[in-house]
N, C-alpha and C positions, 0 to 999 in steps of 0.2 A: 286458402286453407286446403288440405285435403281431406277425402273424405272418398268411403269406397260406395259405389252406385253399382246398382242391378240394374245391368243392360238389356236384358229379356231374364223370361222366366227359362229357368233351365239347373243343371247342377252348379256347384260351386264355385265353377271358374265364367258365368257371366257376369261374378264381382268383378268392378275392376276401380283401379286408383284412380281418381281424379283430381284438380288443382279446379275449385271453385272460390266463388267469392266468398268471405267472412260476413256470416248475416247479422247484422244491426240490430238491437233491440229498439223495439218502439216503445211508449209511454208508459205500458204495463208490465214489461218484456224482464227478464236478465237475461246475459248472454251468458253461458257458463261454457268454460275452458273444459272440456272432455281428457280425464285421465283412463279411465276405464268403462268397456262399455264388454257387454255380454252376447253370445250367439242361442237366441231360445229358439223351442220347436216352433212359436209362430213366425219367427226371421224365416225360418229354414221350408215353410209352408209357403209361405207368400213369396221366398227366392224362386222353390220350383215349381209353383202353383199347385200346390197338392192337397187337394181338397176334394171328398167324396163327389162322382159322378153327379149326383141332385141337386149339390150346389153351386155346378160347373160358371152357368151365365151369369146365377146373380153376383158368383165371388168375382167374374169376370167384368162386370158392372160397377162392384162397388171397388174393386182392388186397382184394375188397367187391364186393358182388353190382350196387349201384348205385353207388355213388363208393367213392373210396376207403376201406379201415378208417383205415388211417392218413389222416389230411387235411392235413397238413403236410408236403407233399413236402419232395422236397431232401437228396442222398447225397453231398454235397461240402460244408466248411464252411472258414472259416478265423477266428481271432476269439483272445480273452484269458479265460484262466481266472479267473473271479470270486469262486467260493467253490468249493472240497474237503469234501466226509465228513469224518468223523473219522477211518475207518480207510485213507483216501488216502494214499500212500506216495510214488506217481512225481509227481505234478503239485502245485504251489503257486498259490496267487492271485496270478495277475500272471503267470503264465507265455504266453507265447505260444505257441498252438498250429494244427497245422490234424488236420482229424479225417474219418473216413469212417462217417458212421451205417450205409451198407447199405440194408436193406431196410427198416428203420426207419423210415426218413426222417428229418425233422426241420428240414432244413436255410433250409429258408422263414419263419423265424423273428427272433426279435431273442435268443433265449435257447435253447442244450436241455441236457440232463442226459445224461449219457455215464457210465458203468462205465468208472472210470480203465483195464479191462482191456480195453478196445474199441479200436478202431483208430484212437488220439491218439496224435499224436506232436508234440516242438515245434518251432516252426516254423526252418526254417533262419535265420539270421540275414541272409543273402546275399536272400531271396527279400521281398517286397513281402506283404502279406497277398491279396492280387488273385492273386498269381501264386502263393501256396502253397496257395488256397483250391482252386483247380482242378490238386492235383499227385496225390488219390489215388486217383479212379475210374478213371486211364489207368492208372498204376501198378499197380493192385491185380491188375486186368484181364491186362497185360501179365505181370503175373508170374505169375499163375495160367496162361497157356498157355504161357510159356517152359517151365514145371516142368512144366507135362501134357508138352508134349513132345520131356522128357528131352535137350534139347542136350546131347553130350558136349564136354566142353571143347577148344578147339582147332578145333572146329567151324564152319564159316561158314552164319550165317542170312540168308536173303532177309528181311527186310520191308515188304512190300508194303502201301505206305500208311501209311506214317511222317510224316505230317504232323499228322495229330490228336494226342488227348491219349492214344491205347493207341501208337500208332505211334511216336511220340517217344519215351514212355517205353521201347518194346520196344526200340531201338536202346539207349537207351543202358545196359537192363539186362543184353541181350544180350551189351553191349562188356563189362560187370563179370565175366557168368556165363564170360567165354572166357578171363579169364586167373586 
């Protein structure tokens, strides 16, 4: 398969194309076919290692001392599940989905392997693969700081900056969390 890797940290062109093997799911695993995958600020952080002065060693520690551990960026995917584990319950072959590896990666790819318990879900039938590939980095985002901070229902949120993919999402998780 191919799939684009980060050969060191640097600007945009230490991407580069590769022909690597097609990963296997194991017992708990799907392998899902990648149709569209997104480029976020944290892709573009961790390509050129761009991270405040204070955080230099430990993001150096946890990320790769020279390029990435992981070399297959990419935390947004959308695409069709191709093959299931055996012991796969929620997903079938043929299912559409869109998925969030995380800090995983992966998403730079033509194939990855996901833990049916990882953050897949299938895709709305309403949305495009294009447009469900980039729905869960804002999302995930957005709802991790609505819950940090505790709206009570009935409550009015400011959100400043609702025009990205955290912003839009926060609106309209916002408008869910208040009735």
């Amino acid at each position: 398969m191919k799939a684009i890797i980060c050969t060191k940290y640097g600007p945009p062109d230490v991407l580069k194309m590769v022909e690597i093997e097609t990963p296997v799911p194991n017992d708990n695993q799907v392998l899902i076919k990648i149709f569209f995958t997104t480029v976020t600020v944290g892709d573009c952080r961790v390509r050129g290692f761009n991270v405040p002065p204070s955080y230099w060693l430990p993001a150096k520690l946890a990320i790769g001392w020279t390029k990435p551990r992981q070399p297959i960026l990419g935390t947004e995917l959308s695409g069709v599940v191709e093959k299931v584990g055996k012991n796969v319950r929620k997903f079938k072959a043929g299912d559409e989905v869109f998925a969030y590896p995380g800090h995983k990666c992966g998403g730079y790819a033509e194939y990855i392997c996901m833990d049916e318990n990882a953050c897949i879900a299938l895709k709305p039938e309403n949305l495009s693969f294009e447009q469900a590939a980039a729905l869960s980095f804002g999302g995930i985002t957005a709802w991790y700081f609505l819950e940090k901070g505790k709206v009570p229902k009935d409550e009015k949120v400011l959100i400043y900056g609702a025009s990205g993919s955290i912003g839009t999402a926060a609106v309209q998780i916002a408008k869910y969390l208040a009735h």
